[in-house]
Backbone as XML, in Angstrom:
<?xml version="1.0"?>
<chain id="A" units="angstrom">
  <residue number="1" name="UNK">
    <atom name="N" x="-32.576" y="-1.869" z="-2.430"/>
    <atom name="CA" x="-31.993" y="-1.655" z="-1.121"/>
    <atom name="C" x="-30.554" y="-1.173" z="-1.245"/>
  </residue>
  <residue number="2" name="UNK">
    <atom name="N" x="-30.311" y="-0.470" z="-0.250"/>
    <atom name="CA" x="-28.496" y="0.289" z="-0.479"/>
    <atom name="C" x="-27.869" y="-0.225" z="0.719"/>
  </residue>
  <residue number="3" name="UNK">
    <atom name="N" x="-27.210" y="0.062" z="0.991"/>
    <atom name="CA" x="-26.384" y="-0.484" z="2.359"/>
    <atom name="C" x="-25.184" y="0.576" z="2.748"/>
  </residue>
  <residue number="4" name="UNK">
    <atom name="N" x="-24.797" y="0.648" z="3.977"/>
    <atom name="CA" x="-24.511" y="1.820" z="4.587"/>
    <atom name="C" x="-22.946" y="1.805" z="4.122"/>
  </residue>
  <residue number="5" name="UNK">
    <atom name="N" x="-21.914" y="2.378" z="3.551"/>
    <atom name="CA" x="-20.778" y="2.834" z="3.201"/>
    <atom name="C" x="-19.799" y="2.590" z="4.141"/>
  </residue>
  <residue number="6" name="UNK">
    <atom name="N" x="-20.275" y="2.816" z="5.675"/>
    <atom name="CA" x="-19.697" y="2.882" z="6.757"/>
    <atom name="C" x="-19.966" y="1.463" z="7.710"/>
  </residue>
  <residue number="7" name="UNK">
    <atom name="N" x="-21.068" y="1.027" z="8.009"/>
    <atom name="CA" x="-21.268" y="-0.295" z="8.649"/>
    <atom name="C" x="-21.210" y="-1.710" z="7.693"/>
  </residue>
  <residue number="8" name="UNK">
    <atom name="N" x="-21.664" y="-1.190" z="6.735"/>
    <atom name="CA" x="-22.848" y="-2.340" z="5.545"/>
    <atom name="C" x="-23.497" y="-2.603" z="5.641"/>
  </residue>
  <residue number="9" name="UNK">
    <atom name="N" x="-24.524" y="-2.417" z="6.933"/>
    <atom name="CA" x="-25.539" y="-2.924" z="6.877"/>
    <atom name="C" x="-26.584" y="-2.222" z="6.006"/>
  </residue>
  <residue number="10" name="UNK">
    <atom name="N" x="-27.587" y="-3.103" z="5.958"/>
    <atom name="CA" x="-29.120" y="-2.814" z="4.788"/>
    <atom name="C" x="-29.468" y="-1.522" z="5.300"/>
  </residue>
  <residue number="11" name="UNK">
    <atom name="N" x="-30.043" y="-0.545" z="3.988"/>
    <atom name="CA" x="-30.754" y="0.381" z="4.483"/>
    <atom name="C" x="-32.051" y="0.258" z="3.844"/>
  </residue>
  <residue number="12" name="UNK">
    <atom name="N" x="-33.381" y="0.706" z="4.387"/>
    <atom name="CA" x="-34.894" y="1.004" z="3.497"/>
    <atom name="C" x="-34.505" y="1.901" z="2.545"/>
  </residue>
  <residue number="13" name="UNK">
    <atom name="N" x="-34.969" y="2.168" z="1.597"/>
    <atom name="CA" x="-34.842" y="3.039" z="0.464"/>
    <atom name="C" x="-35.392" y="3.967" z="0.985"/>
  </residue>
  <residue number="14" name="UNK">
    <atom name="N" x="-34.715" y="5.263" z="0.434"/>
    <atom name="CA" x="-35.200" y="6.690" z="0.798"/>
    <atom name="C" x="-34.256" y="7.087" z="2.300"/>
  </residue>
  <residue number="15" name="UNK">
    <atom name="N" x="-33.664" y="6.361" z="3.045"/>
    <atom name="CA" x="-33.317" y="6.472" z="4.179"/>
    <atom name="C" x="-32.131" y="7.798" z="3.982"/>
  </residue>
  <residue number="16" name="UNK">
    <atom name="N" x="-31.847" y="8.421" z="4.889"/>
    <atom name="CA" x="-31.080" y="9.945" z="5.066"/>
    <atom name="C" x="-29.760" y="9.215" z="5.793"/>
  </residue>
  <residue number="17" name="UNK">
    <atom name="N" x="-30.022" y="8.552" z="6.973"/>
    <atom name="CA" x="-28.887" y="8.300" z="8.165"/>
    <atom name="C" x="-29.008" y="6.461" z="8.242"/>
  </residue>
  <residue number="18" name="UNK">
    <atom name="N" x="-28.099" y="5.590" z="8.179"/>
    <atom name="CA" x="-27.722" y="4.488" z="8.825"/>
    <atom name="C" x="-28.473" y="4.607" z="10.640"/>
  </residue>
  <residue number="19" name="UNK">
    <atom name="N" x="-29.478" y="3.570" z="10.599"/>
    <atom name="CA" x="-30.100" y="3.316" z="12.348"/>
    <atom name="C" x="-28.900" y="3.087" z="13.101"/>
  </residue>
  <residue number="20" name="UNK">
    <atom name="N" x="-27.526" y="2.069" z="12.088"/>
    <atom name="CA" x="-26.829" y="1.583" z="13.164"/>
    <atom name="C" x="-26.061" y="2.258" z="13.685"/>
  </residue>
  <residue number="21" name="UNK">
    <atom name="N" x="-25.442" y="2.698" z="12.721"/>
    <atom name="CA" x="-23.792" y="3.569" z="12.979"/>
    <atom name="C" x="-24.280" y="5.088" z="13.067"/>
  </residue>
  <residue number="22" name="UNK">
    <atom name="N" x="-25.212" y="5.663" z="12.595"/>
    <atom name="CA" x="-25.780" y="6.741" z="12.310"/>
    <atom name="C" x="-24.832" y="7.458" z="11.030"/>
  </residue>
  <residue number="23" name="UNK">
    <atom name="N" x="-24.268" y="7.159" z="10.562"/>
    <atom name="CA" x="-23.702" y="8.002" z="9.379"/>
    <atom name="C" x="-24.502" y="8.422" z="8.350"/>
  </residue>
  <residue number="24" name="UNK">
    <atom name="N" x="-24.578" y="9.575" z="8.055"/>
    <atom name="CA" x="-25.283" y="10.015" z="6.789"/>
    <atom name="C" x="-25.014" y="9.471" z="5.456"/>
  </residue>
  <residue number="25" name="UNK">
    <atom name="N" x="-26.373" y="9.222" z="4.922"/>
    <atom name="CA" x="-26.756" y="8.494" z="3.267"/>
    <atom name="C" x="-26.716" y="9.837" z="2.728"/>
  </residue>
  <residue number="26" name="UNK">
    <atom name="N" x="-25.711" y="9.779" z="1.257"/>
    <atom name="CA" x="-25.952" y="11.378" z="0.643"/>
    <atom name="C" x="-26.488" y="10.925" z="-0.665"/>
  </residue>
  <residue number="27" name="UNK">
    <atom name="N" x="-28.039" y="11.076" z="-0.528"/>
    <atom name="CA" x="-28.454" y="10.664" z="-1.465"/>
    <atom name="C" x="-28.455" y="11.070" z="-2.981"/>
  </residue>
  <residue number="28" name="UNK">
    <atom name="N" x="-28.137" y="12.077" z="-2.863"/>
    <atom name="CA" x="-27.449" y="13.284" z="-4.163"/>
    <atom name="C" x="-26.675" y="13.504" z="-3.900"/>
  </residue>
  <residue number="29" name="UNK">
    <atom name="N" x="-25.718" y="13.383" z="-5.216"/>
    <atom name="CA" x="-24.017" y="13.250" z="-5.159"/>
    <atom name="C" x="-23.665" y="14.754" z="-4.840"/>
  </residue>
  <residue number="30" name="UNK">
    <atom name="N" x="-24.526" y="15.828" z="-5.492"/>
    <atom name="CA" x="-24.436" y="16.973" z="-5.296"/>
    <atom name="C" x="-24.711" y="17.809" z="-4.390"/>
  </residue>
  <residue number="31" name="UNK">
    <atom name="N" x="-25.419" y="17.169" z="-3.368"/>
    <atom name="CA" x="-26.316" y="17.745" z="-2.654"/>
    <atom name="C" x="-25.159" y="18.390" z="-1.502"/>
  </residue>
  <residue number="32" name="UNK">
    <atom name="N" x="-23.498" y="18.246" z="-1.451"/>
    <atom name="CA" x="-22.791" y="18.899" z="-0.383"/>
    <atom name="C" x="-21.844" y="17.916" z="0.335"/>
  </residue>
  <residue number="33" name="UNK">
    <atom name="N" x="-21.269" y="18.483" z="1.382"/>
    <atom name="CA" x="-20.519" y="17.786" z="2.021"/>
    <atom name="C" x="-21.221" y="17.148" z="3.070"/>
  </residue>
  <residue number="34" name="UNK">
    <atom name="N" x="-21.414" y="16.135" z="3.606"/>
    <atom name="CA" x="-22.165" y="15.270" z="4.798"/>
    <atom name="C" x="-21.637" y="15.513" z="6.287"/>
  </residue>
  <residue number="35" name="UNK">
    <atom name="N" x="-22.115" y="15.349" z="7.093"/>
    <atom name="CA" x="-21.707" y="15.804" z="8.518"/>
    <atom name="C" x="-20.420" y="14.749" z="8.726"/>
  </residue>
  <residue number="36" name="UNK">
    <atom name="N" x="-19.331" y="15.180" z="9.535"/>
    <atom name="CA" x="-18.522" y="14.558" z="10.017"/>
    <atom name="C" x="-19.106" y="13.707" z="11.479"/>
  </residue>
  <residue number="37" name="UNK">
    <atom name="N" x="-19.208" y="12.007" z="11.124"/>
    <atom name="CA" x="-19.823" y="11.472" z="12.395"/>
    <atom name="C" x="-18.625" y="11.307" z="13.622"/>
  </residue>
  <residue number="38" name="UNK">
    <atom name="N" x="-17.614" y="11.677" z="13.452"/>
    <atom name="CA" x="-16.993" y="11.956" z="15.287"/>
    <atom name="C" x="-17.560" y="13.047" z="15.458"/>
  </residue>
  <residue number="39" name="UNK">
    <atom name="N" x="-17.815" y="14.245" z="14.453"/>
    <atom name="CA" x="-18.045" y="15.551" z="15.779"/>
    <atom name="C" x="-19.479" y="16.043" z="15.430"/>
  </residue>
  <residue number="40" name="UNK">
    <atom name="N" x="-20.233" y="15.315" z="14.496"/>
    <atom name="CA" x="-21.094" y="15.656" z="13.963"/>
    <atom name="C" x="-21.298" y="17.084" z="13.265"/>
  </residue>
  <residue number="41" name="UNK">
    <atom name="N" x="-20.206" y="17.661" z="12.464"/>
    <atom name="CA" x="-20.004" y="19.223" z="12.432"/>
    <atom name="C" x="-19.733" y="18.922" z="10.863"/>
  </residue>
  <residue number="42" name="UNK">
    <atom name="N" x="-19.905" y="20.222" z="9.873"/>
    <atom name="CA" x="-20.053" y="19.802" z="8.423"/>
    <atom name="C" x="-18.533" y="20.015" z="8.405"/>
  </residue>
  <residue number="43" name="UNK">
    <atom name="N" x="-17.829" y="19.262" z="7.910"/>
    <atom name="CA" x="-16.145" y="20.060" z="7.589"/>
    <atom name="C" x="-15.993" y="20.891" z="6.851"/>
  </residue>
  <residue number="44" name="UNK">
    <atom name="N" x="-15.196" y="22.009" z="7.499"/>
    <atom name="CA" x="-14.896" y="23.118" z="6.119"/>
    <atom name="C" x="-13.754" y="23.196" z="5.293"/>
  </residue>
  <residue number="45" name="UNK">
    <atom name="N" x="-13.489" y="23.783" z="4.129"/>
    <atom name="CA" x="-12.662" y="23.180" z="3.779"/>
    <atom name="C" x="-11.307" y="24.600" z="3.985"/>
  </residue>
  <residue number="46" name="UNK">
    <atom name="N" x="-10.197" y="24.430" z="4.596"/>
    <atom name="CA" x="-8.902" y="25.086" z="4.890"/>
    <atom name="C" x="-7.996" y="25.916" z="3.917"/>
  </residue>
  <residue number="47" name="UNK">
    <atom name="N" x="-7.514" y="27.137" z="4.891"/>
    <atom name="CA" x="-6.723" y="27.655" z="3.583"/>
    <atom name="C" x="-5.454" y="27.041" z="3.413"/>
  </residue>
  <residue number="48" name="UNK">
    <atom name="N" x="-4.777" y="27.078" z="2.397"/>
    <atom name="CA" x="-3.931" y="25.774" z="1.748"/>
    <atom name="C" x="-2.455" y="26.711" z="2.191"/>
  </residue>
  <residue number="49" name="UNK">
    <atom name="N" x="-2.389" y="28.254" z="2.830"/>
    <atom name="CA" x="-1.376" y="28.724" z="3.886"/>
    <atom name="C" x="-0.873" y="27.653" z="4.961"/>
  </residue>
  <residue number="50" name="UNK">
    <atom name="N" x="-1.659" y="26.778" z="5.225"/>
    <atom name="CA" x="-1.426" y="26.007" z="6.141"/>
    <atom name="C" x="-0.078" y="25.081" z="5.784"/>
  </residue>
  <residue number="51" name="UNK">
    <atom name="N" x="0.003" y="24.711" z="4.522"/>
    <atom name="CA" x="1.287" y="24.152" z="4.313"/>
    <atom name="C" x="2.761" y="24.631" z="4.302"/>
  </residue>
  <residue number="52" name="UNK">
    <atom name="N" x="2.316" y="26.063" z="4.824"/>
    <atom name="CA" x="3.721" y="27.162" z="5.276"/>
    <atom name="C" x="4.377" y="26.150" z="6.981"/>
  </residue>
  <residue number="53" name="UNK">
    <atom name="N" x="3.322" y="25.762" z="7.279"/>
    <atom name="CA" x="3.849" y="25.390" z="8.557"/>
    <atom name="C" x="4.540" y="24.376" z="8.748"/>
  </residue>
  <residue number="54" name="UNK">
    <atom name="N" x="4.586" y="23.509" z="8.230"/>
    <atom name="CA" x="5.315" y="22.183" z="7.871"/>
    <atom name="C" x="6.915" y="22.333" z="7.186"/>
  </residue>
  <residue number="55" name="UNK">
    <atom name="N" x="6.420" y="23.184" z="6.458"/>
    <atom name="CA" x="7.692" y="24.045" z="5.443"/>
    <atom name="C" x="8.400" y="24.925" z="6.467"/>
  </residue>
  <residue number="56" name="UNK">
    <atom name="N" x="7.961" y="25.690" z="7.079"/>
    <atom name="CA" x="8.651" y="26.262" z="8.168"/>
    <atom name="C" x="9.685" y="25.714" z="9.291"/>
  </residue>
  <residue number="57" name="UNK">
    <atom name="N" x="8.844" y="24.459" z="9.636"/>
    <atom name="CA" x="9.212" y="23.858" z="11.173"/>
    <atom name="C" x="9.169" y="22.163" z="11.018"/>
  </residue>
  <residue number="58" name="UNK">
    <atom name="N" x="9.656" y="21.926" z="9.767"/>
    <atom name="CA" x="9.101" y="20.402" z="9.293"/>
    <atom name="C" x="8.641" y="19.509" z="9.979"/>
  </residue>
  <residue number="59" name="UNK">
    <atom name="N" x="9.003" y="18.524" z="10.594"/>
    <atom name="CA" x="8.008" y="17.156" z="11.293"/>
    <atom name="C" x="7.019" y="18.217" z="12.346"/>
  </residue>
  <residue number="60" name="UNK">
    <atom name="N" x="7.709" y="18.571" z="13.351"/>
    <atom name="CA" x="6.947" y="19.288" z="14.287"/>
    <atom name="C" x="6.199" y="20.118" z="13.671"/>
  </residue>
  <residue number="61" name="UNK">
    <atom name="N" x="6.119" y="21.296" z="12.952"/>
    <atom name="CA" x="4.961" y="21.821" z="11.940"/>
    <atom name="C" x="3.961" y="20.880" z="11.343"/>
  </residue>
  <residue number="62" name="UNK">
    <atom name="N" x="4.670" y="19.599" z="10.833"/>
    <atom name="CA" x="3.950" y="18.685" z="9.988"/>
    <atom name="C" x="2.337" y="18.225" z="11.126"/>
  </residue>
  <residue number="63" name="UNK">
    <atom name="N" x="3.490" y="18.009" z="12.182"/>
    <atom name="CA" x="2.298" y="17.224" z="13.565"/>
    <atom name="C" x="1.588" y="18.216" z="14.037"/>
  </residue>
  <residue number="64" name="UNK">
    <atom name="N" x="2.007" y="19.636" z="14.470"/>
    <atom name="CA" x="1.052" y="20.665" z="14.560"/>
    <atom name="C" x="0.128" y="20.675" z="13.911"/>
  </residue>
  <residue number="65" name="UNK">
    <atom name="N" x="0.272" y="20.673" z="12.477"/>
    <atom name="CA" x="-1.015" y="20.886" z="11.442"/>
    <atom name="C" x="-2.046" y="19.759" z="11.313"/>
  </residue>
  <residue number="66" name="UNK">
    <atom name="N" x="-1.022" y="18.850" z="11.210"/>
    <atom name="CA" x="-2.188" y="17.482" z="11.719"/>
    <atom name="C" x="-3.189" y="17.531" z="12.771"/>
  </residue>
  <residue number="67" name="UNK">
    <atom name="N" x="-2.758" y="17.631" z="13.744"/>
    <atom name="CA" x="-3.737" y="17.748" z="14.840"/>
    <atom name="C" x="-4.655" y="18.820" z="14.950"/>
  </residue>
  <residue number="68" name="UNK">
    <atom name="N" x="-4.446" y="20.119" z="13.998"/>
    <atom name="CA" x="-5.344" y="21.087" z="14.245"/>
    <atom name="C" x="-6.218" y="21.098" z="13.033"/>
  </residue>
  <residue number="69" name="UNK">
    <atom name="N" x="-6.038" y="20.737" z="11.873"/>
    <atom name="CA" x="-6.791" y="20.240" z="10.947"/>
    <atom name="C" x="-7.380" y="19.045" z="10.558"/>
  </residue>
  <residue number="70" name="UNK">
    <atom name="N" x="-7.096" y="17.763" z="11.222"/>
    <atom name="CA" x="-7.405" y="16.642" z="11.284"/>
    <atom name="C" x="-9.255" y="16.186" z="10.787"/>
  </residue>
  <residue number="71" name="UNK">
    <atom name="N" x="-9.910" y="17.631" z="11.619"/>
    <atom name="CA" x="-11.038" y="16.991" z="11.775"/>
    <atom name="C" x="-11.949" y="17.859" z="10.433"/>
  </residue>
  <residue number="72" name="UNK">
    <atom name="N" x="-11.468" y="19.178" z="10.680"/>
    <atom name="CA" x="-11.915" y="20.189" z="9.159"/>
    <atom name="C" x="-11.693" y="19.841" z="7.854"/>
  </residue>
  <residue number="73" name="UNK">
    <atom name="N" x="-10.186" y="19.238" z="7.887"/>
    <atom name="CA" x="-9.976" y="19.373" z="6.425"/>
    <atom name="C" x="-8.757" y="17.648" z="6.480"/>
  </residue>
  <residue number="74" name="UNK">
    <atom name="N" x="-9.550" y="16.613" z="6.907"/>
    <atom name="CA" x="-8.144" y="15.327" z="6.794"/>
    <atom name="C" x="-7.633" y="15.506" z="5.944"/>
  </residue>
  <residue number="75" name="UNK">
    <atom name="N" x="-7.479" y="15.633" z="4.281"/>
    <atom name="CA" x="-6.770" y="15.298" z="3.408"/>
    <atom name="C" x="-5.556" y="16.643" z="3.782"/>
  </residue>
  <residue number="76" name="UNK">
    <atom name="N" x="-5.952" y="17.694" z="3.796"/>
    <atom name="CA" x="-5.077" y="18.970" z="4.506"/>
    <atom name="C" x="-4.094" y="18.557" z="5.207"/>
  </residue>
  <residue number="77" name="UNK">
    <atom name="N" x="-4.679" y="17.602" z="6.100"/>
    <atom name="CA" x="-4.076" y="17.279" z="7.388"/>
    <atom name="C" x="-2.728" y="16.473" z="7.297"/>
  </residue>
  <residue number="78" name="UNK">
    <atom name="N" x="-3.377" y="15.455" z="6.787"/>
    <atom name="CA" x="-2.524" y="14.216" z="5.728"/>
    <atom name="C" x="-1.086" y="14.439" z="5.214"/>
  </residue>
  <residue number="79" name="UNK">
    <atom name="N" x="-1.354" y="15.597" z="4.302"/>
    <atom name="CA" x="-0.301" y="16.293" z="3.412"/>
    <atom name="C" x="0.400" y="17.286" z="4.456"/>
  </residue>
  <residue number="80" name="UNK">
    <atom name="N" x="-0.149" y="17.915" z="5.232"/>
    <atom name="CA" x="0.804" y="18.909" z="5.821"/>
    <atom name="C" x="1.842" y="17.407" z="6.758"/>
  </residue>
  <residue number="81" name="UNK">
    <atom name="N" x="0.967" y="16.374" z="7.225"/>
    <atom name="CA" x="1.733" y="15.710" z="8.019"/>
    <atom name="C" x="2.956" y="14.984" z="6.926"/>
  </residue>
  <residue number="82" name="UNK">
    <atom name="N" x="2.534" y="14.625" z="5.755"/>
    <atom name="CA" x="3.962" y="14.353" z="4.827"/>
    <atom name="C" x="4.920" y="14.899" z="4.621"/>
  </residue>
  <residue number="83" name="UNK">
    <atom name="N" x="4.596" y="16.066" z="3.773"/>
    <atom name="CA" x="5.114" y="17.373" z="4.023"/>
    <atom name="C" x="6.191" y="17.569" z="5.034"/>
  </residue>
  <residue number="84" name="UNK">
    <atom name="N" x="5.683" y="17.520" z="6.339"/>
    <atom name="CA" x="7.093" y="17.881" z="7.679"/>
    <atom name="C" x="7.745" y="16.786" z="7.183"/>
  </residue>
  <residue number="85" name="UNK">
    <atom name="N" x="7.272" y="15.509" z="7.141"/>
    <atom name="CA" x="7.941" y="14.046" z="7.320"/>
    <atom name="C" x="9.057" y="14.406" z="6.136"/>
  </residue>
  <residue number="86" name="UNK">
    <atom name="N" x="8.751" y="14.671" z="4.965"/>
    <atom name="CA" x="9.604" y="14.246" z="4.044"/>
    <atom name="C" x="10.800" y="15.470" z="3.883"/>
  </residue>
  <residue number="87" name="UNK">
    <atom name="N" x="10.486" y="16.647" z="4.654"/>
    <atom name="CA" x="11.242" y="17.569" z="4.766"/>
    <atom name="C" x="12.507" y="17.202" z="5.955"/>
  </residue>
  <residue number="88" name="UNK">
    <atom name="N" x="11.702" y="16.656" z="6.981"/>
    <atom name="CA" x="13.221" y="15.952" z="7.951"/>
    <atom name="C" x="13.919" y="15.689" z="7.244"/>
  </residue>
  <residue number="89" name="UNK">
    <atom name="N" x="13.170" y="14.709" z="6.313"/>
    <atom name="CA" x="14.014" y="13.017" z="5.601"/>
    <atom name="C" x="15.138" y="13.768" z="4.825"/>
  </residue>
  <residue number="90" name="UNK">
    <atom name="N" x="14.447" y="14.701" z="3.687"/>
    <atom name="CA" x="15.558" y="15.299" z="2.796"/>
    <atom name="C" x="16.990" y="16.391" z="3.961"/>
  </residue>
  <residue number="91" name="UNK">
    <atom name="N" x="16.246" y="16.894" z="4.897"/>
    <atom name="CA" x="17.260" y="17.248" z="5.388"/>
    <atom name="C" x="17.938" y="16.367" z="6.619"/>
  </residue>
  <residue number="92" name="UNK">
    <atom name="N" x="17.920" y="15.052" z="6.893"/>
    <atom name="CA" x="18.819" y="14.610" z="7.339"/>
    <atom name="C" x="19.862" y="13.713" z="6.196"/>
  </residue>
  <residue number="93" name="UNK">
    <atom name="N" x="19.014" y="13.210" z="5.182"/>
    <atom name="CA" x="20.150" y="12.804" z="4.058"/>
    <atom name="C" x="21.193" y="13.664" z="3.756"/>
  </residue>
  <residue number="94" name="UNK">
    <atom name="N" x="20.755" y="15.231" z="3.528"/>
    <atom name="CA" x="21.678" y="15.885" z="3.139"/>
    <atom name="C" x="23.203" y="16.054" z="4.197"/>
  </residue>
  <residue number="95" name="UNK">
    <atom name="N" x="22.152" y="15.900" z="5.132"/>
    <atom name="CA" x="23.278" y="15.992" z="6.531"/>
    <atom name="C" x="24.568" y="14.692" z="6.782"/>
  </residue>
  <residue number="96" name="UNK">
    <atom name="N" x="23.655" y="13.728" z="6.555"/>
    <atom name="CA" x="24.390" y="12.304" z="6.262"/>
    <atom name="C" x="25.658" y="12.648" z="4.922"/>
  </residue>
  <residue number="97" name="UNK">
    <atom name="N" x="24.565" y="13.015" z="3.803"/>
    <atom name="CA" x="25.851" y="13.162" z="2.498"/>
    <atom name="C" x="26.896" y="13.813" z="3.039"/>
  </residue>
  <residue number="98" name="UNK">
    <atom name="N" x="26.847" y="15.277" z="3.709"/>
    <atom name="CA" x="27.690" y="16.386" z="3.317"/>
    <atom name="C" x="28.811" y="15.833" z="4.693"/>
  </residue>
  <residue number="99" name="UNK">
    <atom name="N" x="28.091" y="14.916" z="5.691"/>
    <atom name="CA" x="28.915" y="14.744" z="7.020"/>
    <atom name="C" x="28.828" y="15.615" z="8.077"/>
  </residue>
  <residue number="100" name="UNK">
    <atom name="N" x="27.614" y="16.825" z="7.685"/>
    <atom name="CA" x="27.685" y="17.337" z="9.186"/>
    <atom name="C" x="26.744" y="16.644" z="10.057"/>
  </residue>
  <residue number="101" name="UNK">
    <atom name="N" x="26.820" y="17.247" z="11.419"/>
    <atom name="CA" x="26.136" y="16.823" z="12.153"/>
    <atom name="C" x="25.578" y="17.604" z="13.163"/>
  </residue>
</chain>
């Protein structure tokens, strides 16, 4: 017996989808990427240009990209949202060091 990744509950052997939660069993490691269960849509995976935007327009780029990649590509999403974050950070320290404002 296996049990669901996402609920825990028991599954029958051979089973494809969790009855409870409905999340997909990938029964071959190889067999692909599994449906995303909020939108039920396969995620694709993003071009990595996307981290121009964060770099561009930091936090606010960072949160733009988040929200528009969130559901295609989270780990994308994740990093572009650090990315802005840590770009404020370094440029308000610098601002703090040097005394402008």
């Amino acid at each position: 017996m296996n049990f669901c990744p996402t609920c825990g509950k028991e599954l029958p052997d051979g089973s494809t989808y969790c009855a409870t939660c409905g999340h997909g069993i990938n029964q071959n490691k190889e067999s692909g990427p599994t449906r995303n269960r909020d939108t039920g849509k396969t995620p694709r995976k993003r071009s990595a240009w996307w981290y121009i935007v964060p770099i561009l327009f930091s936090l606010v780029g960072g949160i733009i990209s988040f929200f528009i990649l969130r559901h295609d590509d989270p780990k994308l999403a994740k990093n572009c949202l650090i990315i802005g974050a840590a770009l404020t950070g370094i440029a308000l320290l610098v601002m703090i060091a040097t005394g402008t404002s």
